[in-house]
N, C-alpha and C positions, 0 to 999 in steps of 0.2 A: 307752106300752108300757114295760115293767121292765127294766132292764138286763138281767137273764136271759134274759128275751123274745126282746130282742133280738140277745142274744150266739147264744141257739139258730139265732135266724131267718136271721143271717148263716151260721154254720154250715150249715145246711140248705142255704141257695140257693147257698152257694158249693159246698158238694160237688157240685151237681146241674151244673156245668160244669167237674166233674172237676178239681174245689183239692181239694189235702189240705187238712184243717185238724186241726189238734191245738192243748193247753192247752199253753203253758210258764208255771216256776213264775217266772222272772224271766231278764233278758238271758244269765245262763250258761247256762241250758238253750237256749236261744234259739243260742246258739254252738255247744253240742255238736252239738244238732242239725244245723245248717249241717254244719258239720265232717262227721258221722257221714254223713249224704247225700249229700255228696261222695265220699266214700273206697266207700261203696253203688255211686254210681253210676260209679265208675273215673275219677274227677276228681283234675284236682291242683292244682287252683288258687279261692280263693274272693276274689272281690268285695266289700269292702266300705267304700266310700269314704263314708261316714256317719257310720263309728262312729269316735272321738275320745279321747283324753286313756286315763285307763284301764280303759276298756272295750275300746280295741283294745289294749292289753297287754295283756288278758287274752285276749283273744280271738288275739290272737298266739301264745301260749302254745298254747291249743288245737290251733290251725293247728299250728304244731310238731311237738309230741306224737303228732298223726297223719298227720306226711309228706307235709303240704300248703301250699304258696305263699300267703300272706297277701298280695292285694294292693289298695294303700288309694292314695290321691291320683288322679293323673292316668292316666285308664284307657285312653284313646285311640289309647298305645302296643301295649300288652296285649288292646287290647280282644277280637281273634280267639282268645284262649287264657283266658275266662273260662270256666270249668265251671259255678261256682254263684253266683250273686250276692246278697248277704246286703243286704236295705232295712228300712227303720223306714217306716209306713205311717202319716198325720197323720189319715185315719179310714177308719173301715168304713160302708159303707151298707147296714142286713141286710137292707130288701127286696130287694134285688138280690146280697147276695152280692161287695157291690163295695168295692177298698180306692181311696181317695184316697189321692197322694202329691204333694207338692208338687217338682215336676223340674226346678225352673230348673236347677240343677246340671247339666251334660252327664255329668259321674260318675255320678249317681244314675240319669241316663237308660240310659248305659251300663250299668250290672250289674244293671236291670232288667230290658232288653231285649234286649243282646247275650250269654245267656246259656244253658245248655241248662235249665237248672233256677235259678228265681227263690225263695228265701226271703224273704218277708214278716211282721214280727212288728208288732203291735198291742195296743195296752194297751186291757183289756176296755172301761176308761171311753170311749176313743173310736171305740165302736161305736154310731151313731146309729141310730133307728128308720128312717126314710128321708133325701131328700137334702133336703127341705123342712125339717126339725127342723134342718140345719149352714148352711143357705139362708146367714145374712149370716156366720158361716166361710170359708162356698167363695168369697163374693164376695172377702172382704178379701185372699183366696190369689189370687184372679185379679184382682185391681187391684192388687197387689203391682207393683213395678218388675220387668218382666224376669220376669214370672210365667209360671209353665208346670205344668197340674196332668196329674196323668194318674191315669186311672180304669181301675182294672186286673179286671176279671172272668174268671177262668181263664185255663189258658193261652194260647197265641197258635195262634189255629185261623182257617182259609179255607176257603172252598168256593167260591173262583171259577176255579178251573182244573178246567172241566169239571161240575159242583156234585156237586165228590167231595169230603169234609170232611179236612184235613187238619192233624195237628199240629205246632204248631213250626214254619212257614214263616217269618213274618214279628215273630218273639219266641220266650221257651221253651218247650219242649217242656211242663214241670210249672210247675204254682205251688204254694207251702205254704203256708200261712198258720197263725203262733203265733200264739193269743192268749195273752196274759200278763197273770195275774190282775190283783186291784185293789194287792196287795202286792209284790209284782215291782218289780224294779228295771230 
């Protein structure tokens, strides 16, 4: 299958369990957005313990500009008062619509999951046609020391209370997902 193919097909099956998905051109659009999604949905604070060196001065910057709490390292203090939580995703599975993230990190875990709305950005190249094509990837991620992958497909829904379908109970409420082209930074 074509990278296009497959960037489509992810697209497609992700929106059919209600992820945004949208193009950014590189990691700054990747921030505005965060940003801009937050201050949309009455947040004031954004998650993002991934990002590094400076990409989070930039991204700090951001945060700033629109009256919003940058917060990065140790989340477990904070973690009740994340609005948005900002991940880098290590692949996409387009038959399913699904991001791989490697979680050992209990950060990462955090502002994925304790969050009302999760940003996820992905670089189009690591968009696989299914999970048989990342087969010996996912393995090396899970024989990793202290590995922990999680496989994200929309947001966090339940239907065991009663089997009434419900969003946001046990994770956020949205998920987005950027992809950023093959020139993106």
């Amino acid at each position: 299958m074509a990278k296009e193919d497959s960037t489509a097909q992810f697209a497609e099956r992700a929106r059919s369990v209600q992820t945004v998905v949208a193009e950014a051109k590189d990691l700054a659009a990747v921030f505005e957005y965060a940003a801009d999604i937050t201050v949309k949905q009455g947040g004031d604070t954004l998650a993002a313990p991934g990002i590094q060196g400076k990409e989070r001065d930039r991204l700090l910057e951001v945060c700033r500009a629109k009256g919003i709490e940058l917060i990065c390292g140790e989340l477990r203090e904070t973690a009740g008062r994340i609005s948005t939580g900002l991940t880098g995703a290590d692949w996409g599975i387009a038959q399913t619509g699904t991001l791989v993230m490697d979680s050992k990190s209990e950060d990462i875990r955090l502002a994925s999951m304790l969050c009302e709305t999760h940003v996820a950005f992905i670089k189009k190249s690591r968009i696989a046609p299914d999970a048989g094509t990342i087969e010996k990837e996912l393995s090396k991620m899970m024989k990793a020391s202290h590995g922990y992958l999680a496989f994200i497909s929309g947001a966090s829904r339940t239907a065991d209370i009663e089997r009434v379908l419900t969003i946001g109970v046990h994770g956020p409420r949205e998920l987005h997902v950027l992809i950023i082209g093959e020139d993106g930074q």
